[in-house]
C-alpha positions as CSV (number, residue, x, y, z in Angstrom):
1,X,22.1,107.4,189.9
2,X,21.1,110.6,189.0
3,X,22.5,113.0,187.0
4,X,25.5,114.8,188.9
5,X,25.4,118.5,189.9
6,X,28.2,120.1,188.2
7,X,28.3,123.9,187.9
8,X,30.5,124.7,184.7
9,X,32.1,128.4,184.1
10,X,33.9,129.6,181.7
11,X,35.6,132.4,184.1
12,X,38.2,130.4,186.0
13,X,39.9,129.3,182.2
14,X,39.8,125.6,182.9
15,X,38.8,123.2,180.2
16,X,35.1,122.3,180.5
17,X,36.2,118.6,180.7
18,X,38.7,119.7,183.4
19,X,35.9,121.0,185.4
20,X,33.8,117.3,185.3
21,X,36.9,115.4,185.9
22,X,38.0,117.7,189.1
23,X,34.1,117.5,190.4
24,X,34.0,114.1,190.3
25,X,37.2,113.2,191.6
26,X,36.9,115.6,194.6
27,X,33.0,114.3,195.4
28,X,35.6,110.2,195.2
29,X,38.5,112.0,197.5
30,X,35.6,113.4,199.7
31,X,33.5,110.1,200.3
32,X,30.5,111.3,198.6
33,X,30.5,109.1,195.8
34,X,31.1,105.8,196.9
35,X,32.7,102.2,195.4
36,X,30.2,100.4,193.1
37,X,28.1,103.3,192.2
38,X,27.3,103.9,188.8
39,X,28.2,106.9,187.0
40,X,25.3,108.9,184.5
41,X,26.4,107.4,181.1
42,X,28.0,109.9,178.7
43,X,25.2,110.6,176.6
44,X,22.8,111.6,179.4
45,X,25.4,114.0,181.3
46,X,26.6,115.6,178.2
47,X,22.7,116.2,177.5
48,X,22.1,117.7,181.3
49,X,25.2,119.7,181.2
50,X,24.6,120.7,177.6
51,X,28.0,119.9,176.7
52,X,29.4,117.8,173.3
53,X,29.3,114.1,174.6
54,X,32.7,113.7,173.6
55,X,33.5,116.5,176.6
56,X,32.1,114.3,179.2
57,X,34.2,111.5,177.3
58,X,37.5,113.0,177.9
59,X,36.6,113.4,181.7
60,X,35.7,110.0,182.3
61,X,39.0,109.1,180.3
62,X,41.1,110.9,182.7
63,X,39.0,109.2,185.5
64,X,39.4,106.2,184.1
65,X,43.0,106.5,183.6
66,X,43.8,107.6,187.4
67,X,41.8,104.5,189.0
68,X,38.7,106.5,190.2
69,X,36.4,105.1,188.1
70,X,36.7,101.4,185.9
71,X,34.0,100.7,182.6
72,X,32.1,98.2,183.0
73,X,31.2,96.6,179.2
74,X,27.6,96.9,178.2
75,X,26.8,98.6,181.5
76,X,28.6,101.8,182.1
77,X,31.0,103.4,184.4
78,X,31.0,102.9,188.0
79,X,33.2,104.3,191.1
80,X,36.5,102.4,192.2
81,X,37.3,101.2,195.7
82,X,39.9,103.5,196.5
83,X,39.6,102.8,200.7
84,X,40.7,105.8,202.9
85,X,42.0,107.7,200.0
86,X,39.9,111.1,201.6
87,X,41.3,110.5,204.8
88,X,44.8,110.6,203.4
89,X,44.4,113.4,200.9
90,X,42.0,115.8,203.4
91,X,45.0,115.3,206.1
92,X,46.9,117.8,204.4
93,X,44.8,119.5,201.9
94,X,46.4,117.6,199.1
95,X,44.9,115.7,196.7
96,X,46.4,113.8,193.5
97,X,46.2,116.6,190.8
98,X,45.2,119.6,193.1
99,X,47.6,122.5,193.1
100,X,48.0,123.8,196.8
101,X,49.6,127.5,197.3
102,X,52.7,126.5,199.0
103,X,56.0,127.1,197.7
104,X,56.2,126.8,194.1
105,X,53.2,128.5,193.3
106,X,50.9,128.3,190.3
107,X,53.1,129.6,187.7
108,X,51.8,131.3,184.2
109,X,51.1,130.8,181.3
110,X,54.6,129.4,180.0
111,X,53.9,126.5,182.6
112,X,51.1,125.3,180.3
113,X,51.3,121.2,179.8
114,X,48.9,121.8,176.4
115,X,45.6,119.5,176.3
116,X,46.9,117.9,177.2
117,X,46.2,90.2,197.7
118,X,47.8,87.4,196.1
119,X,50.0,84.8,197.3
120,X,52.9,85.5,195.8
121,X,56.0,86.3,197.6
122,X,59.1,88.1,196.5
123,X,61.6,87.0,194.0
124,X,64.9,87.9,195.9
125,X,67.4,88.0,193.9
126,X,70.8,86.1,195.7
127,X,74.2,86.7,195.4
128,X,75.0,84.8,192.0
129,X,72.0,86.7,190.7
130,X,73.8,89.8,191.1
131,X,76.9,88.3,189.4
132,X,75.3,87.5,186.7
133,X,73.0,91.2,186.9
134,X,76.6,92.8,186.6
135,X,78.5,91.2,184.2
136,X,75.7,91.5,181.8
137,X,75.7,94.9,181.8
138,X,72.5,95.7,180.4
139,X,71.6,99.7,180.7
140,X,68.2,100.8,180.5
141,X,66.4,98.3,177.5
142,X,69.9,98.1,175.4
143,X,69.1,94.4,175.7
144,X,71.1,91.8,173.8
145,X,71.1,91.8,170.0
146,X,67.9,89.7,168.9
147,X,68.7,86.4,166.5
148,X,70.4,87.5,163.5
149,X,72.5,89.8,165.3
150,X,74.9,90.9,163.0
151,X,72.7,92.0,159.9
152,X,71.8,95.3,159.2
153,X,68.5,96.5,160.8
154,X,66.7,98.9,158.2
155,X,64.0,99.9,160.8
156,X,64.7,100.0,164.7
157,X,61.7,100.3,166.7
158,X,63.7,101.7,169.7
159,X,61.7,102.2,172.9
160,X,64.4,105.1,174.1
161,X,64.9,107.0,170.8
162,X,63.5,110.4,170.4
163,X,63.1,112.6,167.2
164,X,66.8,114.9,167.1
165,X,64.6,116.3,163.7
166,X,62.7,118.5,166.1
167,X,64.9,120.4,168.4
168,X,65.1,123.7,167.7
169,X,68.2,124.3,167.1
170,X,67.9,128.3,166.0
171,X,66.6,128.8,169.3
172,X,69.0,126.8,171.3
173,X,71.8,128.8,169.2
174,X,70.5,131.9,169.6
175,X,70.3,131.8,173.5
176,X,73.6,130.6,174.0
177,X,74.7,132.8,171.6
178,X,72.9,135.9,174.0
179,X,74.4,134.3,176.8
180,X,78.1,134.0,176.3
181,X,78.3,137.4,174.2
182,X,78.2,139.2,177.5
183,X,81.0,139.6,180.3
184,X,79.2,137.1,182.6
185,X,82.5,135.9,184.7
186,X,80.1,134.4,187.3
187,X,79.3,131.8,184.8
188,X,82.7,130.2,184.6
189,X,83.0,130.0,188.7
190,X,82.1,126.8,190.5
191,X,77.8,127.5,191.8
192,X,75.9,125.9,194.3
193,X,76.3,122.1,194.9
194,X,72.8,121.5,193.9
195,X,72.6,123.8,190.8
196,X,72.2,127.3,190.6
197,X,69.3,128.6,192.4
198,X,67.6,130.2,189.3
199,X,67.3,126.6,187.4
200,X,65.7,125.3,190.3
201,X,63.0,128.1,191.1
202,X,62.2,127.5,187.5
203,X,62.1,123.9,187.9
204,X,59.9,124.0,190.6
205,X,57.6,126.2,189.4
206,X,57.7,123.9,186.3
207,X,56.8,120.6,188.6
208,X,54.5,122.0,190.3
209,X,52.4,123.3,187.6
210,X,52.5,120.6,185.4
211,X,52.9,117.3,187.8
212,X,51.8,118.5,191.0
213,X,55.5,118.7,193.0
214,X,55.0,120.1,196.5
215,X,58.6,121.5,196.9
216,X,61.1,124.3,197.2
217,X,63.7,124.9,195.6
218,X,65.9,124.1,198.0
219,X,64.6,120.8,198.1
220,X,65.4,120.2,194.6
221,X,68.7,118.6,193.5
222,X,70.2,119.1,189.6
223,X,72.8,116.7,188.5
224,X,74.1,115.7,185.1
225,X,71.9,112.2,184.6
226,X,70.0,110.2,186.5
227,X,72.6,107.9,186.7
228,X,74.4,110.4,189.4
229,X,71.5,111.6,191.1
230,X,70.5,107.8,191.9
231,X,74.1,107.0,192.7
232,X,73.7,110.0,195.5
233,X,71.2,107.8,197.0
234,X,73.8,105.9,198.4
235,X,75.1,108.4,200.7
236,X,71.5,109.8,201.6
237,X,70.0,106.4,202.2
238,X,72.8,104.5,203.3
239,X,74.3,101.2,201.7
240,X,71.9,99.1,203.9
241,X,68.5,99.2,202.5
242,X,66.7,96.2,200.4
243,X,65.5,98.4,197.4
244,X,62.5,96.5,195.4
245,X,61.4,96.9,192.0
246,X,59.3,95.3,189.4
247,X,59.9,92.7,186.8
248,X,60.6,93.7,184.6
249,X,61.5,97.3,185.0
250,X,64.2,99.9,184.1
251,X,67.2,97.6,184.1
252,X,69.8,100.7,184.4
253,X,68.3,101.7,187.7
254,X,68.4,98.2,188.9
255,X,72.3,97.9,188.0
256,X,72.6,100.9,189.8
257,X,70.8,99.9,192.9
258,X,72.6,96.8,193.1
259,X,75.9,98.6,193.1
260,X,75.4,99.6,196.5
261,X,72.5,98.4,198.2
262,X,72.6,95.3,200.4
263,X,70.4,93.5,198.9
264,X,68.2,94.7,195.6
265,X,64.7,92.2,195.2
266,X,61.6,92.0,192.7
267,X,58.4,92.2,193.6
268,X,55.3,90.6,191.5
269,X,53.0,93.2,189.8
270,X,49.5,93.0,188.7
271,X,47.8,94.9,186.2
272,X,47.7,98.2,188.8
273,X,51.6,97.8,188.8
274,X,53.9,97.0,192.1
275,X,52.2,95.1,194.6
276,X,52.1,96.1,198.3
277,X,52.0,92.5,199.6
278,X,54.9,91.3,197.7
279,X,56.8,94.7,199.2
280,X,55.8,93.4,202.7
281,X,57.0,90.0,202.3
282,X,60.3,90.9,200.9
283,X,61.3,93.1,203.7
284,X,62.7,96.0,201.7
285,X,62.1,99.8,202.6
286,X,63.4,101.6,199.5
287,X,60.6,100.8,196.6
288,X,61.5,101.9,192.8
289,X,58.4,102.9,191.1
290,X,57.2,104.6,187.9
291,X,53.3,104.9,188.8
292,X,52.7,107.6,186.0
293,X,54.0,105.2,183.2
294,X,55.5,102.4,183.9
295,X,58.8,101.0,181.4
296,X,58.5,98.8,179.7
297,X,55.1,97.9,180.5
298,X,52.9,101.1,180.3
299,X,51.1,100.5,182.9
300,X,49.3,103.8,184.9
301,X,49.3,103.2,188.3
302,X,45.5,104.0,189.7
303,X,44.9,106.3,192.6
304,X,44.1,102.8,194.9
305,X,47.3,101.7,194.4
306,X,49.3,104.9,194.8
307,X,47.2,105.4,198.2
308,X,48.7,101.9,199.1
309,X,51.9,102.4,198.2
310,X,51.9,105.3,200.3
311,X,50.5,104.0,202.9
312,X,53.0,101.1,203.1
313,X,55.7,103.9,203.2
314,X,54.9,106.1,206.0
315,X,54.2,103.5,207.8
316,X,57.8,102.8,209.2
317,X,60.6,105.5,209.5
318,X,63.2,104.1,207.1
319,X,60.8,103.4,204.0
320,X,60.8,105.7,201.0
321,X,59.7,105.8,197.4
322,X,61.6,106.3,194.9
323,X,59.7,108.0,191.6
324,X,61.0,107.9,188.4
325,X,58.6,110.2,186.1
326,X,60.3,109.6,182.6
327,X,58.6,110.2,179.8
328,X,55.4,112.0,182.0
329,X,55.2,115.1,179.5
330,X,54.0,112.8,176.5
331,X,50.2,112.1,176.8
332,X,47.9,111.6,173.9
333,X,44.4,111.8,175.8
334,X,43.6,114.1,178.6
335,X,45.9,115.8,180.7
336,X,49.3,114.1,182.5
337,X,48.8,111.7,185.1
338,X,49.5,113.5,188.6
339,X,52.8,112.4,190.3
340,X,52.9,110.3,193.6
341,X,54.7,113.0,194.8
342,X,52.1,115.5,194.7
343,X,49.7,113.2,197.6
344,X,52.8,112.6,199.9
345,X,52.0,114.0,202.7
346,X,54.2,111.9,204.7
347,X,57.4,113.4,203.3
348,X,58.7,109.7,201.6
349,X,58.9,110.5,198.4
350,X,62.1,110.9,196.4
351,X,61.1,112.0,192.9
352,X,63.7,112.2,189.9
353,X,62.8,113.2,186.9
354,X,64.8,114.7,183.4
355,X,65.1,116.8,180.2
356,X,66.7,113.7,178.4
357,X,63.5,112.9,176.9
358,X,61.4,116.5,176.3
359,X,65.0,118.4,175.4
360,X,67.5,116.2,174.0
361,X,69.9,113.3,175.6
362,X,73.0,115.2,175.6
363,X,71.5,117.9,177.5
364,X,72.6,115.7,180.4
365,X,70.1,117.7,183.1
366,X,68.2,115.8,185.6
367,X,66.7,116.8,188.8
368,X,66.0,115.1,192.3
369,X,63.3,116.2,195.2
370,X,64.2,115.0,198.0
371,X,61.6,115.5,201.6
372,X,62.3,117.9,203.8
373,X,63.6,115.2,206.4
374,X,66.3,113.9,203.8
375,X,67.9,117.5,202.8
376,X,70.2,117.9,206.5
377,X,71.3,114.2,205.7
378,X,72.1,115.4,202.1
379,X,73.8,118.8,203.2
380,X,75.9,116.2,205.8
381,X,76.9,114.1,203.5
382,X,76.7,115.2,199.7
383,X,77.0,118.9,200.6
384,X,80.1,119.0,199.5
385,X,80.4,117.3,196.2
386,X,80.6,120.5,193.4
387,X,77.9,120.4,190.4
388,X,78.1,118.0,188.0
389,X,76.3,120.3,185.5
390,X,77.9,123.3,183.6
391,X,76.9,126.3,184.8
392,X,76.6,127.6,181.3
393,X,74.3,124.9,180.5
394,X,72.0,125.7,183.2
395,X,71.6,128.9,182.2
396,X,71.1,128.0,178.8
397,X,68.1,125.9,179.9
398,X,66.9,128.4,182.4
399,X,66.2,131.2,179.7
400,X,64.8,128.5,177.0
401,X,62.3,127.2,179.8
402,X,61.5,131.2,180.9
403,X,61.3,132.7,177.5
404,X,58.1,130.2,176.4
405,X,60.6,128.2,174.1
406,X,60.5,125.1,176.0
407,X,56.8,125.3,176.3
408,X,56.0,126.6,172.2
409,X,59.0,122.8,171.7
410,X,56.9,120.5,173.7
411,X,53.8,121.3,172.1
412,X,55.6,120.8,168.9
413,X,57.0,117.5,170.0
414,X,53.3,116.2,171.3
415,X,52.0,117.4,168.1
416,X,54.8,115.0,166.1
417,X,54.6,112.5,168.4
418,X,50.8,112.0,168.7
419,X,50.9,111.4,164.4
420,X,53.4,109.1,164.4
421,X,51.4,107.2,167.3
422,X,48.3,107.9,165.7
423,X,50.2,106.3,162.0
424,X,51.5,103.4,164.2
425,X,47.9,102.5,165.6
426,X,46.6,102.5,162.2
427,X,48.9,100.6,160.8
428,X,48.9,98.0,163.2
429,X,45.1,97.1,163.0
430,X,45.9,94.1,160.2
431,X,47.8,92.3,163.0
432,X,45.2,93.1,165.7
433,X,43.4,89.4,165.5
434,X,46.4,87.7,165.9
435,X,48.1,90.5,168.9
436,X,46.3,92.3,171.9
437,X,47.9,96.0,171.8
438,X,48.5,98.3,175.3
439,X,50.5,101.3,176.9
440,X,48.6,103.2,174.0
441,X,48.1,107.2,174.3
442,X,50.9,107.9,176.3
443,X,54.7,107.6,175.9
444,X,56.8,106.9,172.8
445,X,56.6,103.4,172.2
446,X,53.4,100.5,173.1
447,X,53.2,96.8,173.3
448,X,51.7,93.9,171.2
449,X,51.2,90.3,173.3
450,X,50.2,87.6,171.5
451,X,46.8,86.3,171.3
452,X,48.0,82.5,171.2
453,X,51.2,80.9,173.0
454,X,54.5,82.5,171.0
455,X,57.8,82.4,171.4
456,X,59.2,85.9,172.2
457,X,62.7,85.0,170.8
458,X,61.1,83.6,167.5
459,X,59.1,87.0,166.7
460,X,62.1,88.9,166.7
461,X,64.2,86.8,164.6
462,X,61.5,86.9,161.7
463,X,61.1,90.0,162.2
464,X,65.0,91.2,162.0
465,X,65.3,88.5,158.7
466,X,63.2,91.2,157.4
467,X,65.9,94.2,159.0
468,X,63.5,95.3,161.8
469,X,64.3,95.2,165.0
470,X,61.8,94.9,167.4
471,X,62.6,94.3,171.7
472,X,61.1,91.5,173.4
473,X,59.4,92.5,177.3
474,X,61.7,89.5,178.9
475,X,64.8,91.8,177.4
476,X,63.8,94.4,180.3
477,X,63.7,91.4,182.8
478,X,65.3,91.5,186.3
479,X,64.7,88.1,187.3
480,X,63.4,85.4,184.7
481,X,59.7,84.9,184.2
482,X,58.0,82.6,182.0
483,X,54.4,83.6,179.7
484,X,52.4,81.9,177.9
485,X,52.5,84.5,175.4
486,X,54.7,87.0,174.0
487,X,55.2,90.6,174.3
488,X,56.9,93.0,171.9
489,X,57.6,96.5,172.1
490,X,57.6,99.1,169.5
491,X,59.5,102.7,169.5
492,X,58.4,105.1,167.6
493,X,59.9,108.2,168.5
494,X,62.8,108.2,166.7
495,X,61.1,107.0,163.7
496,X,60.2,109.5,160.5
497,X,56.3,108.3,159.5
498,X,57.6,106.5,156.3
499,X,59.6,104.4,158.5
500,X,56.9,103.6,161.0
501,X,54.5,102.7,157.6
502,X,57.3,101.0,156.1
503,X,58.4,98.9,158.9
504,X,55.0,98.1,160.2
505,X,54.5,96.7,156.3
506,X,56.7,94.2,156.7
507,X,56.1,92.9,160.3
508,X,52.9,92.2,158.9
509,X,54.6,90.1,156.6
510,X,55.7,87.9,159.2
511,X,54.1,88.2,162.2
């Protein structure tokens, strides 16, 4: 095709690359590019443009990376079926990534995010299944000890652990410090149900700036974990609802679920994550997802899948979504993945999200959006139940997201992260004949599957004879499955970058 006619500016502050990426994916919304046609090659845009080629590089990335375009090897890039996705987004004026100017607003600069049909049916899971789901009691991946349980582990790849090293502490001190010296009695009063109203314009503003939210404040619920705000599920949506997620997935939320659902199933996945034909065929109306990264897998949900997914859910009254956007803040190339919830026009969305993760565990913060049609059912019957959060702590948070801290500690944070992930990629290139790596480029940990049949089990008990622990993918499993190959995951968050080099040394060794 010919070269595209993109008009770049440097007056409305965007990111050249920004400027491609948007063009593109509005001319895909808009039906004017269509599936199977092939995009200029990188070299001959960046030349008509007159841009660096690595520019037009980073566009197609984030393209790439959404579902709106695939590569083709040898041949180029090329636009994605991604059927009635302009009908759905023009219904509303919403698009995935587009900021709109309803509530929440475009915030300034301390909002910045940086540069950042098969024939499978569903796998329900019976009654003994959730027996045996409970007494378990896996939370989250805290699977059970690898072999050689018992010896000390030098090195712990942890998928969940973050670096305490770079919170900043002074800061932190220094505005608690501000905030209790005063005679602020109102802090030490019970506040609003749903958090104080302050915390929650900033959130907002927050979402929408950096993940696209399309919400008010009063839509927005803060609770001490994600643990309670899923738990207030059970009130909102009832205790009769088949909630589906994928296998494997975020075992924690699955426990949870099948505290107090009827009946909790898995669904088959593909390489696009949760499929909408195994939803169908399983009959359940609540659907856990986590299309902007998934855990443990890493998979990015593309825009054809999302529009599915959507679709699926507004089209019957009692289906929802529910959106768990983790880690969403951590992304090594282009800029974060747009939530689901920003190209819900249907009001089914239920999107959680928390500061575990970008502030520090013990923070204990989370926060919920629910639709506008949910909030009179949650004002019926959750209305009532006080804060779980400490006022003081809110305030705390409020001030360190307002004054720029927050913002000036995640660029520090991406800035640490990105070298330790950079250091883990290098080091792992010795072992790259014998594993296939993925979920590289976003998130704190990524995944190395075998080339050749393995056992997982075996991999990790070499590797913790040499103290290293490592987590196998079947330890996040809801339901058993059986591969060929095997599939190891590796945290590197909480690691320092002699660790990561150290510990990477010696699963080489023996892997």
């Amino acid at each position: 095709m010919n070269d595209l006619a993109i008009h770049l500016t440097d007056e409305n502050g965007k990111h050249l690359y920004e400027q491609i990426y948007e063009y593109i994916a509005d001319e895909i919304r808009e039906g004017k590019l269509l599936a199977g046609e092939k995009l200029p090659s990188t070299r001959s845009l960046a030349d008509y443009l007159q841009v660096a080629r690595s520019t037009v590089e980073l566009a197609y990335e984030q393209l790439q990376s959404e579902g709106y375009i695939e590569s083709v090897p040898y041949k180029g890039y090329y636009i994605c079926r991604v059927e009635e996705l302009y009908r759905i987004g023009n219904s509303a004026n919403r698009a995935f990534g587009r900021k709109t100017s309803e509530s929440g607003a475009a915030g300034n600069g301390i909002w910045g995010t940086g540069t950042a049909k098969g024939e499978e049916t569903a796998n329900r899971q019976g009654s003994d299944g959730m027996r045996r789901e409970r007494k378990e009691g896996c939370e989250g991946m805290e699977p059970k000890a690898p072999s050689g349980a018992g010896r000390r582990f030098d090195i712990d790849f942890s998928p969940n652990a973050i670096d305490m090293s770079l919170f900043p502490f002074g800061t932190w001190r220094k505005i608690t410090r501000d905030i209790l010296s005063g005679d602020r009695k109102e802090l030490f009063a019970l506040g609003e149900a749903r958090g104080d109203r302050s915390l929650r314009e900033t959130v907002c503003r927050y979402l929408h700036a950096s993940r696209g939210v399309n919400a008010s404040p009063d839509q927005i619920v803060v609770g001490a974990g994600n643990d309670y705000l899923l738990l207030l599920l059970q009130y909102i949506l009832g205790r009769d609802i088949t909630a589906a997620f994928e296998n494997p997935s975020y075992r924690r939320a699955f426990r949870i679920f099948s505290s107090f659902a009827a009946r909790t199933v898995t669904v088959p996945s593909d390489e696009n994550g949760i499929r909408v034909d195994g939803l169908l065929s399983s009959g359940a109306n609540v659907a856990y997802v986590m299309p902007s990264r998934q855990f443990p897998t890493g998979t990015v949900m593309p825009i054809g899948r999302r529009t599915e997914l959507l679709r699926w859910a507004g089209s019957a009254e009692d289906r929802y979504l529910v959106e768990d956007d983790y880690d969403s803040e951590f992304r090594y190339r282009g800029k974060p993945i747009p939530s689901l919830q920003s190209a819900d026009t249907a009001g089914r969305v239920i999107y959680i999200g928390t500061f575990s993760k970008s502030v520090a565990p013990a923070i204990r913060i989370s926060f919920m959006v629910l639709p506008e049609g949910l909030m009179e059912v949650y004002e019926k019957k959750c209305g009532f139940f006080a804060s779980t959060v400490s006022r003081i702590d809110q305030t705390i948070l409020n001030e360190f997201i307002l004054s720029g801290a927050f913002e000036r500690h995640l660029n520090r944070m991406r800035k640490a992260y990105r070298e330790k992930h950079d250091l883990l990629l290098e080091c792992l290139q010795p072992l790259l004949d014998r594993f296939r790596l993925s979920g590289e480029y976003a998130g704190l940990h990524v995944l190395l599957t075998t080339r050749e049949p393995a056992g997982e089990e075996a991999l990790l008990k070499r590797a913790a004879e040499r103290g290293v622990r490592i987590y196998g993918l079947k330890e996040a499993a809801l339901a058993p499955f059986e591969t060929e190959c095997a599939t190891v995951l590796l945290g590197y968050g909480g690691l320092d970058q002699g660790k990561i080099r150290e510990g990477i040394g010696r699963l080489n060794e023996v892997l």
